[in-house]
C-alpha positions in Angstrom: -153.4 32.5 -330.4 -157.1 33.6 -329.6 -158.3 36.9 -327.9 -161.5 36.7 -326.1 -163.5 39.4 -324.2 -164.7 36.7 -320.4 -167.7 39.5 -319.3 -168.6 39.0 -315.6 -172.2 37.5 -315.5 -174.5 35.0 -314.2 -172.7 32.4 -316.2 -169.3 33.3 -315.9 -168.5 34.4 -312.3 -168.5 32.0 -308.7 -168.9 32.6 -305.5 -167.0 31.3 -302.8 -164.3 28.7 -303.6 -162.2 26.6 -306.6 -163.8 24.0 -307.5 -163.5 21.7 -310.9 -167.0 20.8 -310.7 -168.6 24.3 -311.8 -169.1 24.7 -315.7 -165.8 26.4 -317.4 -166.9 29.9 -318.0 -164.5 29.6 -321.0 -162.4 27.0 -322.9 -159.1 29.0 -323.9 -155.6 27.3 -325.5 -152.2 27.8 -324.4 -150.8 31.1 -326.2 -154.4 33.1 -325.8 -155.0 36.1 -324.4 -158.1 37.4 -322.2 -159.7 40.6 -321.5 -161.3 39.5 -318.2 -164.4 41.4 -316.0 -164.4 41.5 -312.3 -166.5 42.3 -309.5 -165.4 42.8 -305.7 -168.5 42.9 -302.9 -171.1 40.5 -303.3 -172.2 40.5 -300.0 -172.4 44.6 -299.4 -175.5 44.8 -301.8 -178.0 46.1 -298.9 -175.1 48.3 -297.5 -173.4 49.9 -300.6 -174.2 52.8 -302.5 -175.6 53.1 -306.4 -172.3 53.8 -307.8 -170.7 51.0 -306.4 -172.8 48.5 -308.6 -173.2 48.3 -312.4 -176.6 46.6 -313.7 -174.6 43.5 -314.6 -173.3 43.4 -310.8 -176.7 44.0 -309.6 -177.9 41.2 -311.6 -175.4 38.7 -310.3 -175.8 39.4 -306.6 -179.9 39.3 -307.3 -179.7 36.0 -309.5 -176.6 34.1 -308.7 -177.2 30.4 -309.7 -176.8 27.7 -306.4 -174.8 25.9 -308.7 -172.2 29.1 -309.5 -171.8 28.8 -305.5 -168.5 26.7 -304.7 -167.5 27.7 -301.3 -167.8 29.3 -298.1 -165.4 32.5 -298.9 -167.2 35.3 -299.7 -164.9 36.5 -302.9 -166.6 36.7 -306.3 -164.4 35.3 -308.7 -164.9 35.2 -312.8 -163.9 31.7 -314.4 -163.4 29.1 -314.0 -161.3 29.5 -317.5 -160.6 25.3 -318.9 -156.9 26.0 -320.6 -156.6 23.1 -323.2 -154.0 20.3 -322.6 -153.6 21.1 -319.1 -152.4 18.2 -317.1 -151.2 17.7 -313.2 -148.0 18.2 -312.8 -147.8 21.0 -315.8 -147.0 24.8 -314.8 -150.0 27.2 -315.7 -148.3 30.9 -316.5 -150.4 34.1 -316.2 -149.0 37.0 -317.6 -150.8 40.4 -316.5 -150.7 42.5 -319.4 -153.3 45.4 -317.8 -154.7 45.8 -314.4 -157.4 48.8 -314.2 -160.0 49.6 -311.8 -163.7 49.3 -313.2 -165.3 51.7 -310.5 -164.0 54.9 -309.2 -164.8 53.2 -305.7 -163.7 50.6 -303.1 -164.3 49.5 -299.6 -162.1 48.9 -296.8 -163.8 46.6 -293.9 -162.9 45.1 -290.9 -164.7 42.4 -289.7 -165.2 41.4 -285.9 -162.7 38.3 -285.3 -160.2 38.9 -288.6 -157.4 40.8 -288.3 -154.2 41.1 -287.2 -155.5 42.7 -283.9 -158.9 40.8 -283.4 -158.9 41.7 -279.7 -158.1 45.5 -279.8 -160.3 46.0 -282.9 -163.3 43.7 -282.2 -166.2 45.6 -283.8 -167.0 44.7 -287.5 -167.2 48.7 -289.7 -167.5 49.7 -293.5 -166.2 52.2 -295.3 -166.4 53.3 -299.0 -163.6 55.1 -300.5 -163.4 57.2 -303.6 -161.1 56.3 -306.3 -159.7 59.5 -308.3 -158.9 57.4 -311.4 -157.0 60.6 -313.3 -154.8 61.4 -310.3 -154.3 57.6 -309.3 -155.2 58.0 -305.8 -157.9 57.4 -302.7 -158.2 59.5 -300.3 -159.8 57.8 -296.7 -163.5 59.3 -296.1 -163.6 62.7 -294.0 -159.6 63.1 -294.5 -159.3 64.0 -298.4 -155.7 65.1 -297.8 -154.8 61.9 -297.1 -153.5 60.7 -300.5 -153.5 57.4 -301.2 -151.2 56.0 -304.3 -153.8 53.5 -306.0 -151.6 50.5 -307.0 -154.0 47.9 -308.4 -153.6 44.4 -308.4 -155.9 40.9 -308.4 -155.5 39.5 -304.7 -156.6 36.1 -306.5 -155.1 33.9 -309.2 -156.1 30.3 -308.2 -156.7 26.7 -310.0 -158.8 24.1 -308.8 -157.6 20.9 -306.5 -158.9 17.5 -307.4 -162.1 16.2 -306.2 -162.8 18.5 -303.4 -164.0 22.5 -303.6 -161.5 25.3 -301.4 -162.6 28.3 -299.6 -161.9 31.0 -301.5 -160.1 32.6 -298.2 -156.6 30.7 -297.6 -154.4 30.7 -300.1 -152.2 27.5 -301.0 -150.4 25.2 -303.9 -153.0 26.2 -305.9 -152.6 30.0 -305.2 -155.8 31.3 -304.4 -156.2 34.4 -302.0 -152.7 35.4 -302.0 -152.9 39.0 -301.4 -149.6 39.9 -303.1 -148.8 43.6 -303.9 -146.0 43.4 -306.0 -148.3 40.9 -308.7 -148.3 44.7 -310.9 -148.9 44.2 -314.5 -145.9 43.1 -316.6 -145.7 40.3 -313.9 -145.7 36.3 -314.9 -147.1 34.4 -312.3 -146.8 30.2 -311.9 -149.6 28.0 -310.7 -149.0 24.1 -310.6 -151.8 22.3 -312.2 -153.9 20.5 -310.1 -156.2 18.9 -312.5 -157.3 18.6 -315.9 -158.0 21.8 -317.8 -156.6 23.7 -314.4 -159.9 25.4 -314.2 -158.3 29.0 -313.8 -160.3 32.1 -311.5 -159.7 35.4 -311.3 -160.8 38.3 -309.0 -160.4 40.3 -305.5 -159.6 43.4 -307.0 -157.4 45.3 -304.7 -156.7 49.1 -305.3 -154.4 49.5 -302.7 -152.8 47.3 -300.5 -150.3 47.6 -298.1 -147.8 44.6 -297.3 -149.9 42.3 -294.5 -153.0 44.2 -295.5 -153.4 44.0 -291.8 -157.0 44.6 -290.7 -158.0 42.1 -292.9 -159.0 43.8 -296.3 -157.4 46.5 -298.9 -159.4 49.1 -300.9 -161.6 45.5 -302.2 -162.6 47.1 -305.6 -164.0 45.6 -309.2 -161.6 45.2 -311.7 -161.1 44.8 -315.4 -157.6 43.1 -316.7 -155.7 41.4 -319.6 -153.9 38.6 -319.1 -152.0 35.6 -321.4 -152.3 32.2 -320.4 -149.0 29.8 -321.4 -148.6 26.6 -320.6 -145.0 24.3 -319.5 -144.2 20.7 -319.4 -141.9 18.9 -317.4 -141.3 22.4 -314.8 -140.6 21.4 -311.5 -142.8 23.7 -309.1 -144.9 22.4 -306.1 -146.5 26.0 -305.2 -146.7 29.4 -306.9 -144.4 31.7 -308.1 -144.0 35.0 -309.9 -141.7 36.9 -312.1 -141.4 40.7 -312.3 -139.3 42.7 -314.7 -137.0 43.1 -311.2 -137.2 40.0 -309.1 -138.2 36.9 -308.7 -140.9 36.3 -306.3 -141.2 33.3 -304.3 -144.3 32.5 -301.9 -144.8 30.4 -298.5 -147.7 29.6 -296.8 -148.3 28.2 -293.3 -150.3 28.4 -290.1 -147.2 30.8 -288.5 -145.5 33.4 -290.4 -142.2 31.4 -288.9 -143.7 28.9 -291.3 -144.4 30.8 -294.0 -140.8 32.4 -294.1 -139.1 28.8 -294.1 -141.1 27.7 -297.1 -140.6 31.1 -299.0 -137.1 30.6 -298.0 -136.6 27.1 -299.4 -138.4 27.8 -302.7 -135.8 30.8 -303.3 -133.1 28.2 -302.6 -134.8 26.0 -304.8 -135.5 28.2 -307.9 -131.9 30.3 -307.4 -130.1 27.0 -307.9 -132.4 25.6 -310.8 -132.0 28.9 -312.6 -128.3 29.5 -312.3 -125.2 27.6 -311.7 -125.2 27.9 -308.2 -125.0 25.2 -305.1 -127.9 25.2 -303.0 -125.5 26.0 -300.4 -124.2 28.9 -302.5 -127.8 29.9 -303.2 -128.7 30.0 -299.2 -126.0 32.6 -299.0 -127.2 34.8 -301.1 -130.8 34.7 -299.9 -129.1 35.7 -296.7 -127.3 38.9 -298.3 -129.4 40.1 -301.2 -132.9 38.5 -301.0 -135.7 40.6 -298.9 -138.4 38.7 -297.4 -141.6 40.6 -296.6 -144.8 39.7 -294.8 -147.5 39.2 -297.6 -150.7 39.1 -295.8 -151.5 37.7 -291.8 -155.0 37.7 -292.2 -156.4 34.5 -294.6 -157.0 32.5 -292.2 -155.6 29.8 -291.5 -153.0 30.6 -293.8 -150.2 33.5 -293.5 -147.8 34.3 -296.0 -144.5 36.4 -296.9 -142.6 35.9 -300.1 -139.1 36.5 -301.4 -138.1 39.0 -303.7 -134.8 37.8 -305.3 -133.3 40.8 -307.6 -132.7 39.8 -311.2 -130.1 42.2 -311.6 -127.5 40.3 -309.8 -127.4 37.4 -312.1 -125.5 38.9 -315.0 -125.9 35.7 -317.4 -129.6 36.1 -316.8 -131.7 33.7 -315.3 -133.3 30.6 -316.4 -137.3 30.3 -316.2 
């Protein structure tokens, strides 16, 4: 096992998308472990203040290369990471060993047409809130006795499809923009690899977030982590899927959050029977009286999503994955 120090830079961050076509930022082996740099706001630089940008992030939004550019979506993400002996059809794990805001601020925007309320809340606005890193909380501006429990988490963990580049907006099979609050540290979270070397990203900081993160952004912050990259053959897994040190956590995607619910539904089915000795029949029962589903985010358009939380502590014998 290697341990390497992935600095956010010209050369290892992109803008915009997943793509297998930009240069690895770093070639890592299955087993390693990566101290990882990110930055949130690339397209606030004429409307955010100094301390919301470090000379490295200045650089970046001053000198980003075309060719670090790989999609429409305005997230700057640091990677791609290269994982060695990563083929299609393996499982990519990424454990998050340390999640900690970079800058002691954030933004919170809403932008005109996103939302869950487009209509009623139709003009685009910016704010900057300040992050008390000691105390663990934000407070909204003009209103410091609002206090707001920082919970920080990456709102993206992707891999690249094969020979086209995604939006860094919707999330999918390849994970992506999934906007998941309970992905704390001491979580494990499954990717299917897509293509060779799963060309792993990182980034979308989030310092706060609640569930549906409903007018279309959370406190969108920078953000350094650790994480530990493992890799598993012969795992059957078509789209993402995370373990806590309480549940399991299974994800759904779709146009319709009916959608979304029926494939976060049928994963749970899936994975309950796979891990334990249950029927799937047996296994829809007890999504029914000891699974919560929740709404994980309406607002990456086109895509909505809720996941399953599926409590470990009901399966006695432990669970296999």
């Amino acid at each position: 096992m290697s341990e390497y120090y992935l600095n956010a830079n010209c050369n290892t961050v992109h803008l915009g998308g997943f793509s297998d076509r930009i240069r690895p930022a770093l070639i890592a082996d299955d087993g390693d472990r990566i101290h990882v740099e990110t930055y949130s706001g690339f397209y606030l630089s004429d409307r955010a203040p100094d301390e919301f940008f470090t000379p490295e992030f200045r650089e970046i939004c001053d000198r980003l290369p075309p060719e670090r550019k790989a999609g429409p979506g305005p997230h700057l993400l640091t990677g791609p990471i290269y994982i060695n002996g990563a083929e299609p059809g393996d499982i990519l794990e990424i454990e998050l060993e340390a999640i900690t805001p970079r800058l002691p601020i954030g933004f919170n925007a809403i932008r005109a047409g996103w939302g869950a309320l487009p209509e009623r809340f139709a003009d685009s606005t910016l704010r900057f809130l300040s992050l008390n890193l000691e105390q663990n909380t934000a407070s909204l501006p003009g209103h410091p006795q609002l206090n707001i429990p920082l919970h920080p988490f990456f709102g993206i963990l992707g891999v690249a499809s094969p020979s086209e580049a995604r939006s860094s907006v919707p999330p999918g099979s390849f994970g992506g923009n999934m906007d998941n609050r309970d992905l704390q540290v001491g979580s494990r979270i499954f990717l299917p690899v897509l293509v060779p070397g799963a060309f792993f990203s990182i980034g979308d900081g989030h310092a706060a977030q609640g569930h549906g993160e409903v007018n279309g952004t959370a406190i969108e912050t920078s953000m350094n982590g650790t994480i530990r990259l493992r890799l598993h053959k012969q795992f059957p897994l078509s789209t993402p899927m995370a373990k806590t040190p309480s549940h399991l956590i299974t994800m759904g995607f779709a146009e319709t959050l009916d959608g979304a619910l029926q494939q976060a539904l049928e994963r749970a089915i899936e994975a309950i029977a796979y891990g334990t000795e249950l029927t799937r029949e047996e296994a829809y029962v007890l999504c029914s009286i000891a699974v919560n589903f929740q709404i994980t985010q309406v607002v990456n358009s086109p895509q909505k999503g809720v996941h399953g939380l599926v409590p470990l502590s009901i399966f006695p014998e432990g669970f296999r994955l």
